[in-house]
C-alpha positions in Angstrom: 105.4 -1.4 148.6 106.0 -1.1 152.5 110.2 -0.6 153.9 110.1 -4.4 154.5 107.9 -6.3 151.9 110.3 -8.1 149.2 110.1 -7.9 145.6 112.0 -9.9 143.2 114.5 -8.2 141.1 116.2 -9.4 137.6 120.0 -8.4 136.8 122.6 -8.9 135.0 126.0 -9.2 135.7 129.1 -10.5 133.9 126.9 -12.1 131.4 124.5 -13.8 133.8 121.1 -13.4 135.2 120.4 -13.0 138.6 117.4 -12.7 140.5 118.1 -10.6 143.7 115.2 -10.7 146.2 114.9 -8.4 149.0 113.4 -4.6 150.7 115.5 -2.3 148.4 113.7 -0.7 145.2 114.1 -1.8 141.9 116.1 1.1 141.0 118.7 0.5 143.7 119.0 -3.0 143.0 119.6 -2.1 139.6 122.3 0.2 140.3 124.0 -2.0 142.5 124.3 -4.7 139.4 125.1 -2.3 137.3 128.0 -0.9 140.0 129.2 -4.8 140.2 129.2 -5.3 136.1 131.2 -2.2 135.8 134.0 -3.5 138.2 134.0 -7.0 137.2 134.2 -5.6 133.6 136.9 -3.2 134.7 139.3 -6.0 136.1 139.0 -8.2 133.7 139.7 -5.7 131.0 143.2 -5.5 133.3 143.3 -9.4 134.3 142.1 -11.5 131.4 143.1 -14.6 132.3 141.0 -14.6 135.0 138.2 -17.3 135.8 135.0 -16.0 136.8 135.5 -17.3 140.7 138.6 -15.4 140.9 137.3 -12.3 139.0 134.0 -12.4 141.8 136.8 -12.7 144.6 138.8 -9.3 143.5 135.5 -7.3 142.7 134.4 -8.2 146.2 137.9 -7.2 147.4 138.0 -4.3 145.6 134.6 -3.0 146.8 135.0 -3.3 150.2 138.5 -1.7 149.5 137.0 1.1 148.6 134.0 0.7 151.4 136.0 0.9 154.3 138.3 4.0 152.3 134.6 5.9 152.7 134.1 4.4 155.9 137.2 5.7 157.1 136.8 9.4 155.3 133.1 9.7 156.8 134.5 9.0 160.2 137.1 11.8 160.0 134.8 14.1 158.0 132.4 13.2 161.4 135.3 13.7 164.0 135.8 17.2 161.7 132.0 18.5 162.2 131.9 17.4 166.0 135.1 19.6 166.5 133.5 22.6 164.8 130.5 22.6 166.8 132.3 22.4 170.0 
């Protein structure tokens, strides 16, 4: 497979099949799903009242939560290394 031909993966998360199309391996894609059934999983262990639409909405929260928390930490850990070398 070349960086940009697409593949069709199958996943499942939260009980339901999904077929994710796109450049990334199967094994990525896979862990991604995985990743997202985990959290979903997770909050609704904590939330179980919770319909699926709003359970999708706070993984998605929670995920970029914690995105731009790495984002930030890279950036420093960056500003850190550019510091040493001057």
């Amino acid at each position: 497979m070349t960086d940009n031909e697409k593949q069709r993966v199958t996943v499942e998360i939260y009980n339901r099949t999904y077929h994710v199309i796109g450049t990334e391996s199967e094994r990525h894609v896979q862990l991604v799903a995985n990743l997202v059934d985990q959290k979903m999983n997770e909050i609704h262990d904590a939330n179980k009242q919770l319909d699926t639409a709003s359970l999708a909405v706070l993984t998605a929260v929670n995920t970029m939560n914690d995105y731009l928390k790495l984002k930030e930490d890279y950036a420093t850990l960056l500003g850190s290394l550019r510091k040493k070398e001057d």
